[in-house]
KEBA-422024 format. One record per residue (C-alpha): residue in three letters; x, y, z. Coordinates in steps of 0.25 Angstrom, whole numbers, plus 2048, in hexadecimal, padded with zeros to 3 digits. Example, Ala and Ser with C-alpha at 12.3 -4.5 7.8 and 13.67 -1.06 7.14 Angstrom:
REM KEBA-422024
SITE  residuo   c1   c2   c3
SITE      ALA  831  7EE  81F
SITE      SER  837  7FC  81D
This chain:
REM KEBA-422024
SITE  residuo   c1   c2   c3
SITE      UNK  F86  1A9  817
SITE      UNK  F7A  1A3  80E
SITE      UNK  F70  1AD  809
SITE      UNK  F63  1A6  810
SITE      UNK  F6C  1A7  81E
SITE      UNK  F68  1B7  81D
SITE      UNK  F59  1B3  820
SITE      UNK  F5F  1A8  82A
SITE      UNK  F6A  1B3  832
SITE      UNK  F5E  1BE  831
SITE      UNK  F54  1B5  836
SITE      UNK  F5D  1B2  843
SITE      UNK  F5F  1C1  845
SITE      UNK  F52  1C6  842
SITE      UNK  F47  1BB  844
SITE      UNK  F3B  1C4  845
SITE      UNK  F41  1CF  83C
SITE      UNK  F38  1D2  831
SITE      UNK  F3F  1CF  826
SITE      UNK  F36  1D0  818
SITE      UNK  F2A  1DA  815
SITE      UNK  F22  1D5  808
SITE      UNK  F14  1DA  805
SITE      UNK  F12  1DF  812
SITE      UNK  F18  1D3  81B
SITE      UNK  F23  1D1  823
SITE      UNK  F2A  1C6  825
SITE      UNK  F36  1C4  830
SITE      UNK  F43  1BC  82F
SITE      UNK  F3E  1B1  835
SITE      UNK  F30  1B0  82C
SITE      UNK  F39  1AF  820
SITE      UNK  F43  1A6  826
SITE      UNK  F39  19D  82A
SITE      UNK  F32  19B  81C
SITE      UNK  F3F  19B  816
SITE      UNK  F43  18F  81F
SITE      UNK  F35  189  81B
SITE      UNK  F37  18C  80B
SITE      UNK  F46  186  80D
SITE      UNK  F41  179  812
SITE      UNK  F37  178  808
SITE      UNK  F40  17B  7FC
SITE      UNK  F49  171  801
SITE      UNK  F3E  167  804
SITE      UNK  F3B  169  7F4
SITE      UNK  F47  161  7F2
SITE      UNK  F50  170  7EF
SITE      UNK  F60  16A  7ED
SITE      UNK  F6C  175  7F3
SITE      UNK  F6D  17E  7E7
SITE      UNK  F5F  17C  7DF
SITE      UNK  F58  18A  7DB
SITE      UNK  F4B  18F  7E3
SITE      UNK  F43  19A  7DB
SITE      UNK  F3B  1A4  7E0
SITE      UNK  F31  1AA  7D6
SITE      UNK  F26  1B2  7E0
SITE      UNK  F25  1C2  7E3
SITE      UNK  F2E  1C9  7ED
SITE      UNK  F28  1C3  7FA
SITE      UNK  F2B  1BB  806
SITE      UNK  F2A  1AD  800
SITE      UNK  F34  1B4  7F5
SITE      UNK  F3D  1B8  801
SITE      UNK  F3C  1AB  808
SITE      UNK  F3E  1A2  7FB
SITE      UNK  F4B  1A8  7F7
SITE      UNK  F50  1A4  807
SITE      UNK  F49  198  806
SITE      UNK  F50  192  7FA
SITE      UNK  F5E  196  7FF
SITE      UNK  F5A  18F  80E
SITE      UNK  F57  182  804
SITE      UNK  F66  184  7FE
SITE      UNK  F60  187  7F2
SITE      UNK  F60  193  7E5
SITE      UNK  F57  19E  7E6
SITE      UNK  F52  1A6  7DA
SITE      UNK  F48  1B0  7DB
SITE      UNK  F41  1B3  7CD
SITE      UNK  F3A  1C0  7CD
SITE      UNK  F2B  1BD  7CD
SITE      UNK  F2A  1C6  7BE
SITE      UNK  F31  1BB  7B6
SITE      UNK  F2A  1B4  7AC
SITE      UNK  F26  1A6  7AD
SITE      UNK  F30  1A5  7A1
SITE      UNK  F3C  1AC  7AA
SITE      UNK  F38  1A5  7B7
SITE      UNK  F39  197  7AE
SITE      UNK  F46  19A  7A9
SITE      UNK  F4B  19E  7B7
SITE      UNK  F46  191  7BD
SITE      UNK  F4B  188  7B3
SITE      UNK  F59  18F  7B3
SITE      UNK  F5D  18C  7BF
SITE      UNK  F54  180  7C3
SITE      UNK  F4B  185  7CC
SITE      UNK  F47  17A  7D5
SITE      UNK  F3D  182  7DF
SITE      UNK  F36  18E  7DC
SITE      UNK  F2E  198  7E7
SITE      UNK  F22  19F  7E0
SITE      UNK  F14  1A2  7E1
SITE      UNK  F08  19D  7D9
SITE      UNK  F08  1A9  7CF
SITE      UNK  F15  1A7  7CD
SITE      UNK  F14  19A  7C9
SITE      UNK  F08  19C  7C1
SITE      UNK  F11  1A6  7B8
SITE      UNK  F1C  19B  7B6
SITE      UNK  F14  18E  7B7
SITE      UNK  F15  18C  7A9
SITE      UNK  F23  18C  7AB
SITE      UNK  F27  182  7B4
SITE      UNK  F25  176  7AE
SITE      UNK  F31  17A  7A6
SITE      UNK  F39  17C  7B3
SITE      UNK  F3D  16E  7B6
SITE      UNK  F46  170  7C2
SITE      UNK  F3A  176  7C8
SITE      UNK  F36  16D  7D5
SITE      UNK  F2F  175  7E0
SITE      UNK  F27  181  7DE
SITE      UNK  F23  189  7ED
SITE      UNK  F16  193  7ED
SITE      UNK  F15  19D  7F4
SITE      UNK  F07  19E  7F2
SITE      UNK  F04  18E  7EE
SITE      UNK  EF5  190  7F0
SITE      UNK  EF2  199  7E4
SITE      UNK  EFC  191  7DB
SITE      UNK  EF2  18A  7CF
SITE      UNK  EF4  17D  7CA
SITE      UNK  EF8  181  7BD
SITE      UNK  F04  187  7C4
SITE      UNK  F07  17C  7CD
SITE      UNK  F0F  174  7C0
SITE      UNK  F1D  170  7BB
SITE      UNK  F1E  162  7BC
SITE      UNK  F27  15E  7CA
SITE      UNK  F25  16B  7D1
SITE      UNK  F20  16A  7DF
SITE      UNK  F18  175  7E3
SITE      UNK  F18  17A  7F2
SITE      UNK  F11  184  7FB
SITE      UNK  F1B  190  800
SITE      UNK  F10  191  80C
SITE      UNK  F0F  181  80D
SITE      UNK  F1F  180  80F
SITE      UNK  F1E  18D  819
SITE      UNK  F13  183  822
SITE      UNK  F1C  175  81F
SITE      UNK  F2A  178  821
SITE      UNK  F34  17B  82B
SITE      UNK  F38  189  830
SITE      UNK  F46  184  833
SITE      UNK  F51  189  82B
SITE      UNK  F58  17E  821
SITE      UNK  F67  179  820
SITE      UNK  F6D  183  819
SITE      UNK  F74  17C  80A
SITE      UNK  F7D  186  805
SITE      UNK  F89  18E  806
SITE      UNK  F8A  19A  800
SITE      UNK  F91  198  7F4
SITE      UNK  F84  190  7F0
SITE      UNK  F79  198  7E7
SITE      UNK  F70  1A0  7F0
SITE      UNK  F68  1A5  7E2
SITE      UNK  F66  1A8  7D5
SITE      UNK  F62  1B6  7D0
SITE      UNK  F5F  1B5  7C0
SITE      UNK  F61  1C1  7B8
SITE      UNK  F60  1C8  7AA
SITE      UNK  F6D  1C7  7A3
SITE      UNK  F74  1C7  794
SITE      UNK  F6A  1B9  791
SITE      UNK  F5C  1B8  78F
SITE      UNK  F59  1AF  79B
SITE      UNK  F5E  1B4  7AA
SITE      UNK  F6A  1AE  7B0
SITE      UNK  F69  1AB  7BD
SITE      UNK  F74  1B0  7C8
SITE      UNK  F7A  1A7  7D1
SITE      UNK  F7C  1AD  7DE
SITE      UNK  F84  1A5  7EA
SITE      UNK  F7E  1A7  7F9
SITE      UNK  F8D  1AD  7F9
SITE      UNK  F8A  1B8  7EE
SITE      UNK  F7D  1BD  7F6
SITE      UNK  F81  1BE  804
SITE      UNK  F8D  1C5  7FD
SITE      UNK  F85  1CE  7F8
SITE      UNK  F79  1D0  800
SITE      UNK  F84  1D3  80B
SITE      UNK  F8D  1DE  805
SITE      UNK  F7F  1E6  800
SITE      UNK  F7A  1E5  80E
SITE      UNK  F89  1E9  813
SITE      UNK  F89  1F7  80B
SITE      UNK  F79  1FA  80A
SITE      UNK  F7B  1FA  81A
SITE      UNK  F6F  1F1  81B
SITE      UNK  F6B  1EB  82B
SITE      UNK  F60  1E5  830
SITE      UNK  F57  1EF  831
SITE      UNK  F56  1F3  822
SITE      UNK  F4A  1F2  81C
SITE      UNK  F4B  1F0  80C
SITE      UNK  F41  1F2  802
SITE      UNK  F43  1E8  7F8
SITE      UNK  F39  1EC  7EA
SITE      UNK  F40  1E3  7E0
SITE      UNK  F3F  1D5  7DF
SITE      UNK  F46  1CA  7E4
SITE      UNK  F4B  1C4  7D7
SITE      UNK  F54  1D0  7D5
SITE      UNK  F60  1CF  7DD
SITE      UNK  F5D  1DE  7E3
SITE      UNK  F52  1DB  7E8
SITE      UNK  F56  1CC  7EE
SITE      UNK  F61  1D1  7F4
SITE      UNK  F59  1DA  7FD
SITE      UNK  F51  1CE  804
SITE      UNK  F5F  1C7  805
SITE      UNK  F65  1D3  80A
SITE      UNK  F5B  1D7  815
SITE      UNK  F59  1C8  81B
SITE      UNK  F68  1C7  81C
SITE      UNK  F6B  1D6  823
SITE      UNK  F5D  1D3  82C
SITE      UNK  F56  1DE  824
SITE      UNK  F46  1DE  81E
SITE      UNK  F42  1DF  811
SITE      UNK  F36  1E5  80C
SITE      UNK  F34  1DE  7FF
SITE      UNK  F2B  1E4  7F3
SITE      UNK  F25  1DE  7E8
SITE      UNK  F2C  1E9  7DF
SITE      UNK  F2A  1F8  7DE
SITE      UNK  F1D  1FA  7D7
SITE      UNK  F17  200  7E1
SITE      UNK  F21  20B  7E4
SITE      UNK  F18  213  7EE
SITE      UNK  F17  206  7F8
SITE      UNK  F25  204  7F6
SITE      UNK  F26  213  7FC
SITE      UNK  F1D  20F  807
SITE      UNK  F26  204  80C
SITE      UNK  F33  20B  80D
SITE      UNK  F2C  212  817
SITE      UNK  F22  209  81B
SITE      UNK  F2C  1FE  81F
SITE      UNK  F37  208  822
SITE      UNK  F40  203  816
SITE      UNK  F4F  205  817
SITE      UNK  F56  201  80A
SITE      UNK  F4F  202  7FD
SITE      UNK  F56  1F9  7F1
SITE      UNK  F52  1FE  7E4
SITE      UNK  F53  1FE  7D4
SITE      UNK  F52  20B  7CB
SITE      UNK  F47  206  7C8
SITE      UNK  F40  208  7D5
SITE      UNK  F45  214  7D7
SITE      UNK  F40  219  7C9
SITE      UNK  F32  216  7CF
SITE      UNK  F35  21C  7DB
SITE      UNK  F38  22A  7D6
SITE      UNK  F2B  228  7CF
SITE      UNK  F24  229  7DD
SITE      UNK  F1D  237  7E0
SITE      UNK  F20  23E  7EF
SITE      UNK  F2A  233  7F1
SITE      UNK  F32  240  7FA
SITE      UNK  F25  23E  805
SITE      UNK  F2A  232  809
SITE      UNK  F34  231  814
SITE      UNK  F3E  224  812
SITE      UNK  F44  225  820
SITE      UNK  F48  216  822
SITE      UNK  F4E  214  813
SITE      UNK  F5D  213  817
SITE      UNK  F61  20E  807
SITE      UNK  F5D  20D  7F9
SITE      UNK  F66  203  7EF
SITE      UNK  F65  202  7E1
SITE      UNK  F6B  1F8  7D6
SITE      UNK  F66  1EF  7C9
SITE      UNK  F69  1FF  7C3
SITE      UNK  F70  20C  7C6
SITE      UNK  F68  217  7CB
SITE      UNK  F68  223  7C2
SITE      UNK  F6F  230  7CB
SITE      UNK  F61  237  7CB
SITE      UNK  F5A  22A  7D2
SITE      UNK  F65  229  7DC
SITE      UNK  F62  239  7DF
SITE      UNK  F51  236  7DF
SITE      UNK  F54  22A  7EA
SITE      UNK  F5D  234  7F4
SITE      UNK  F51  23E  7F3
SITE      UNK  F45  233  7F3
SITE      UNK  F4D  22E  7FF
SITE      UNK  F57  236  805
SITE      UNK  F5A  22E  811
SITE      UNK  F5D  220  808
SITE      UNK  F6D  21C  806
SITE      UNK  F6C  219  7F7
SITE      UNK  F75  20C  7F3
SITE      UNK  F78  20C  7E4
SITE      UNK  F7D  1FC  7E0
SITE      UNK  F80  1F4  7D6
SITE      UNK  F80  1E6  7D3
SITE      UNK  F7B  1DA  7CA
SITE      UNK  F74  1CD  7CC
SITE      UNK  F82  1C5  7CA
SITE      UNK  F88  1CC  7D7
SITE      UNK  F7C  1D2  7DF
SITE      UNK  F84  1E0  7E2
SITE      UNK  F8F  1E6  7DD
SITE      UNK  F91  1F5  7E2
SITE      UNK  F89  1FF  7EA
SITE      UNK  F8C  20E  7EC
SITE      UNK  F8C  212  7FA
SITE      UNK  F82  21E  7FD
SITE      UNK  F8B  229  7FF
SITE      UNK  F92  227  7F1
SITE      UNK  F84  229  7EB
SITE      UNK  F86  239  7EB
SITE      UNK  F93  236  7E3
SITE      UNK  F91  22B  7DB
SITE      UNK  F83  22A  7D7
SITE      UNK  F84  220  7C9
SITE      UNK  F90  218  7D3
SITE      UNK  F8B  20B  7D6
SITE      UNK  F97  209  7E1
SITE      UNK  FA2  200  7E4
SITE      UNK  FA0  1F0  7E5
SITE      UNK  F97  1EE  7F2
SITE      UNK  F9F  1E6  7FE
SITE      UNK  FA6  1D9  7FD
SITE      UNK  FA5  1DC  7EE
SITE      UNK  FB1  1E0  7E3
SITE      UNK  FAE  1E7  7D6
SITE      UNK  FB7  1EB  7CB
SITE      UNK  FB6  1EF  7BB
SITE      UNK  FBB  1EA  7AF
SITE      UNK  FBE  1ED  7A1
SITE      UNK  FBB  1E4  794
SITE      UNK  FC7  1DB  797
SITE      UNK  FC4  1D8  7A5
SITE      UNK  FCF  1E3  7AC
SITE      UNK  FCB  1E9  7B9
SITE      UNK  FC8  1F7  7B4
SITE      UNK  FCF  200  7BF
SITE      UNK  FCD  20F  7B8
SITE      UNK  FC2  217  7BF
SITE      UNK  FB6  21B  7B4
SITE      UNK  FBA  20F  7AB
SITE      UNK  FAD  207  7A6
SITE      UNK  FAF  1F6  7A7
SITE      UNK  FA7  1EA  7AE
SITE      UNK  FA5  1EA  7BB
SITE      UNK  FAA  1DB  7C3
SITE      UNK  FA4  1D7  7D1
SITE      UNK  FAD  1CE  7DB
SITE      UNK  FA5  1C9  7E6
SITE      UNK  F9E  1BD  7ED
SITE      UNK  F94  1C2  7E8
SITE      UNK  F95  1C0  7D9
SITE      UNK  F8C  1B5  7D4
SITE      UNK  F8E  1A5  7D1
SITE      UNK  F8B  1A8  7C4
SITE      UNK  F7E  1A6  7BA
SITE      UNK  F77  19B  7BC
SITE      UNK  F7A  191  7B1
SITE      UNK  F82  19A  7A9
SITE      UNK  F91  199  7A9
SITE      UNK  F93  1A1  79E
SITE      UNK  F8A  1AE  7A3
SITE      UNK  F90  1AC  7B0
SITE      UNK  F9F  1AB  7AA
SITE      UNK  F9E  1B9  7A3
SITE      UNK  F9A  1C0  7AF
SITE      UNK  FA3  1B7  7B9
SITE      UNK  FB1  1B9  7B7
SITE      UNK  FBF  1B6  7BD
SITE      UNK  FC1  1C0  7C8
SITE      UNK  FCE  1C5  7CF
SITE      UNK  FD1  1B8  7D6
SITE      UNK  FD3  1AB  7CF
SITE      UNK  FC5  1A3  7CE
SITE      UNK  FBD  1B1  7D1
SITE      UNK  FB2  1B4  7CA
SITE      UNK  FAC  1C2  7C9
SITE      UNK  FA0  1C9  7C4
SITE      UNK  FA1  1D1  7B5
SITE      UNK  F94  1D9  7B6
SITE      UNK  F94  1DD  7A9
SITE      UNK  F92  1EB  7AD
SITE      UNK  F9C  1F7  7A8
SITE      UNK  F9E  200  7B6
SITE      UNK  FA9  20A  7B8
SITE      UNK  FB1  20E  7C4
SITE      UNK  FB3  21B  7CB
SITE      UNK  FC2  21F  7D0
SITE      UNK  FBA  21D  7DE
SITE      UNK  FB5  20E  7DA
SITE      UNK  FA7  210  7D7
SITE      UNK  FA0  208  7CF
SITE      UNK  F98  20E  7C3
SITE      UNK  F8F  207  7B9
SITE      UNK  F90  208  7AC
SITE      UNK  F87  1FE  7A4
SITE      UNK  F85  1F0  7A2
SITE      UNK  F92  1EA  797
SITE      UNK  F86  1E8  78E
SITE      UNK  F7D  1F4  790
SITE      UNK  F88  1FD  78C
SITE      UNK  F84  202  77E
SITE      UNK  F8E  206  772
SITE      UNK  F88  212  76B
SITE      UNK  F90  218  761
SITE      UNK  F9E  211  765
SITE      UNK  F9A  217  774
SITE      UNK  F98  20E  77F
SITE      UNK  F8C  214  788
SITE      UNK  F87  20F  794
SITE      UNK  F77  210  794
SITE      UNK  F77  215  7A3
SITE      UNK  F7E  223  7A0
SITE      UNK  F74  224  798
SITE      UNK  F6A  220  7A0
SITE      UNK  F6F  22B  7AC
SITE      UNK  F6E  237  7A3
SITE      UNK  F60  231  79E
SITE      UNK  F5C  22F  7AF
SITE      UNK  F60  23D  7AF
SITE      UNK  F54  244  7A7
SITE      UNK  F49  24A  7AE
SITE      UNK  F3E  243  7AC
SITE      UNK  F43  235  7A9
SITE      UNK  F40  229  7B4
SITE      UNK  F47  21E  7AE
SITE      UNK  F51  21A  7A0
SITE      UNK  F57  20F  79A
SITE      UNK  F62  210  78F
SITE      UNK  F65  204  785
SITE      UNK  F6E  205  778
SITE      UNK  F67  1FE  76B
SITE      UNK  F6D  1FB  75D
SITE      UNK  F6E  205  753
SITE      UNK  F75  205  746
SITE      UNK  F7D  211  746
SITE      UNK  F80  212  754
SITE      UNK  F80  202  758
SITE      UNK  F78  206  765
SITE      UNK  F70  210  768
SITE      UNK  F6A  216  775
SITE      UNK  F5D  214  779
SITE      UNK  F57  219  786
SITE      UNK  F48  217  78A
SITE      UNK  F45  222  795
SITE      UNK  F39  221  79D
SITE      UNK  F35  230  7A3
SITE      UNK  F2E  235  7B1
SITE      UNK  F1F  236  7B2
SITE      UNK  F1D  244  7AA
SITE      UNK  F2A  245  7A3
SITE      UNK  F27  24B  794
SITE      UNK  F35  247  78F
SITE      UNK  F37  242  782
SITE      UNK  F41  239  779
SITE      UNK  F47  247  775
SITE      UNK  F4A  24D  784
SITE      UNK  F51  23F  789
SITE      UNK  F5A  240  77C
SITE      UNK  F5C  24F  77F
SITE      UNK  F60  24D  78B
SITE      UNK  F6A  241  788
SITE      UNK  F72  249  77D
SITE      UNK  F73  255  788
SITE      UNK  F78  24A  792
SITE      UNK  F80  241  78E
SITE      UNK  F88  23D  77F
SITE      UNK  F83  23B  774
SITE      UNK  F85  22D  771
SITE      UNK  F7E  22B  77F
SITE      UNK  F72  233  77A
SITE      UNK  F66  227  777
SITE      UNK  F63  226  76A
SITE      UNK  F55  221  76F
SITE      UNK  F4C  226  778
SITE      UNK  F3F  21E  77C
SITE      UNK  F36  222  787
SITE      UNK  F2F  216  790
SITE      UNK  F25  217  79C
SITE      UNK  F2E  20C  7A1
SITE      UNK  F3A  204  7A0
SITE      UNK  F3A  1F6  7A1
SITE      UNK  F41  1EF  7AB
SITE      UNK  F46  1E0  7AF
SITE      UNK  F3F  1D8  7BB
SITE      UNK  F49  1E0  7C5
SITE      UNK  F45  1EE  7C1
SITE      UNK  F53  1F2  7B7
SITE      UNK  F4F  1F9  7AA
SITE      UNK  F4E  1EB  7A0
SITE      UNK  F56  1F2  795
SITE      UNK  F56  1E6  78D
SITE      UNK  F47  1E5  78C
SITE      UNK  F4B  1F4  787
SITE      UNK  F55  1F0  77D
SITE      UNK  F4A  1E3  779
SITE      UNK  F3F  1EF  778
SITE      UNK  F4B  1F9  76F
């Protein structure tokens, strides 16, 4: 099966099904099969070969939804680039991988105009909204630039020769990793139906779910809903983001929402929210988290806020989608596990030396086997050849994480820490998210971030930056009282700094570099 045959098979079932809600409109199966047909043909029509690399740069928004099913219908690489990169970013993106069509709008292209005339693979830019593009946008010497609306009027509604198989590349998801420039994750049609199938398999999900998607398309999390729901006939009611928590409220009930896919982040914000116990949640029948691990008291605040809701802790990582989730009724024994390996999925730990690390409680690097683990890095053989290694069977590769896990005598998966977040303090290895738990647990903190810095005597030190509840009086003092009372002393910060926020990457994780960059 091919990713874009989802929409097709869905389309087939469910013609008049409204499949996309986005800024109050609805839109049915055949609506976006239609323009994605229409875009297919036009992208094809731009001289697109099997293989070249389609880019979509706009807001979360039907022509983003129908761009990305559009490009693969062409046979081509879809690439979503989240609309808050800078020109700079967006450049390096475009350039990497050798974009040859880019989907946008005209303030888009206004931010990176400058840019393109550097992008020389560039040939066909598509508007959404041609009509307020300037002419000092309009520039790049060879770049053709077309109307999405004129191309929704000129071209055929019939659905193009499929190209591929599904061992060709589907996308590319670029993400932040150990080098200064974003490497760019290679993803076979093979790894995403993979993927998207098993989540739907153990979330349960069936064509009359309705998700609430508040992240963006660029992150994996939040692409893999508008896969998931087009493939298992579903709708998704797609938001901007969550800065405007109280409408987001609104539409769970609203649009009588039935599976909520969230960040700590989000749910940060939403224990935020005043009177949140009124509202009645009747319809929501899940909520599932990844990018982080919930802290134990976030998990209890989401039972209570909505009672009725089967709560899916995961975990995963661009490289392979999903890893693990922990079903709902190990929740209550198992808060901090993030489960075992999630259908037609293996996992397994190892030490330093690459053994299979069999003793329950032992820390080593976790390994993924499955179809779907990655191609590789885009243009990166080295990159890819640390994190792809020989598996089990002769010419196997499979998936290091590069995250220390350990293993319950059940199986249960628990994270540790990234290999390189671990900090050595005094001779002691520590994992900055124990810390982080006992620093959750103080009342009157909403969110904290643990890093370990250099000093002279210790070699690393620990630093945490605590931002506290609206009306907490704690001080420096009080969080490091707490600590000593908590936990050992070696784990006890050195540092304590309060912040009114903490900054965070494009897809809402705490940016603990920027931290480290900020000392």
């Amino acid at each position: 099966m091919l990713v874009h045959e989802f929409l097709e098979q869905s389309t087939e079932k469910h013609p008049d099904k409204t499949a996309f809600i986005c800024n109050n409109k609805r839109f049915t199966f055949s609506d976006i099969e239609g323009s994605a047909n229409r875009l297919a043909h036009a992208i094809q029509d731009s001289g697109l070969a099997k293989h070249d690399r389609v880019a979509v740069y706009l807001d979360p928004s039907v022509e983003a939804a129908t761009s990305v099913f559009a490009s693969l219908k062409a046979g081509g690489v879809f690439i979503v680039i989240n609309p808050q990169v800078k020109a700079n970013k967006a450049s390096y993106i475009l350039n990497d991988c050798q974009v040859k069509v880019l989907v946008t709008n005209a303030s888009h292209l206004r931010e990176i105009s400058g840019e393109l005339p550097g992008c020389p693979h560039l040939e066909t830019v598509i508007l959404t909204d041609y009509e307020k593009a300037s002419d000092g946008s309009l520039q790049g010497a060879g770049i053709a630039y077309l109307s999405y609306k004129e191309i929704m009027d000129g071209f055929a509604g019939s659905r193009p020769d499929s190209r591929c198989i599904d061992i060709d590349l589907a996308s590319l998801i670029y993400t932040s990793g150990s080098t200064a420039q974003p490497k760019g994750v290679m993803l076979t049609h093979l790894n995403m139906v993979t993927a998207a199938s098993s989540i739907i398999q153990y979330l349960e999900n069936r064509p009359d779910d309705i998700i609430l998607n508040v992240l963006p398309l660029s992150f994996d999390y939040g692409l893999y809903q508008l896969l998931m729901a087009v493939k298992f006939g579903g709708t998704l009611v797609q938001e901007r983001s969550f800065l405007y928590p109280y409408e987001t409220i609104d539409l769970l009930i609203k649009e009588k929402i039935t599976g909520f896919p969230i960040v700590p982040t989000v749910a940060a914000i939403l224990f935020k929210l005043k009177n949140l116990e009124d509202y009645a949640f009747l319809s929501l029948r899940y909520i599932s988290n990844t990018a982080q691990a919930l802290p134990a008291q976030y998990i209890e605040e989401l039972r209570r806020i909505f009672p009725a809701a089967r709560i899916y802790s995961m975990y995963g990582l661009t490289e392979c989608k999903r890893v693990s989730y922990l079903p709902p009724e190990e929740l209550e024994r198992r808060p901090t596990s993030v489960g075992k390996a999630m259908p037609n999925c293996e996992t397994y730990i190892v030490d330093d030396q690459g053994n299979k690390v069999e003793e329950a409680g032992k820390t080593g690097e976790l390994v993924v086997r499955g179809a779907n683990v990655m191609k590789g890095y885009w243009n990166l053989p080295e990159d890819t050849d640390r994190v792809l290694k020989p598996g089990p069977l002769p010419g196997e590769k499979v998936l290091y994480t590069g995250d220390l896990f350990k293993m319950d005598e059940d199986g249960f998966l628990y994270f540790v820490s990234r290999k390189d977040d671990i900090m050595k303090v005094a001779g002691e290895r520590i994992s900055p998210k124990e810390i982080e738990a006992v620093l959750h647990g103080i009342d009157g903190v909403s969110e904290a971030a643990v890093i370990g810095v250099d000093d002279e005597i210790l070699g690393q030190a620990i630093k945490a930056f605590v931002v506290l509840d609206k009306g907490a009086t704690l001080t420096e003092k009080d969080i490091t009282k707490y600590c000593s009372r908590h936990m050992e002393h070696f784990m006890v910060p050195k540092y304590v700094e309060m912040r009114d926020s903490l900054p965070r990457s494009s897809h809402g994780k705490v940016d603990k570099k920027k931290l480290k960059a900020e000392g």
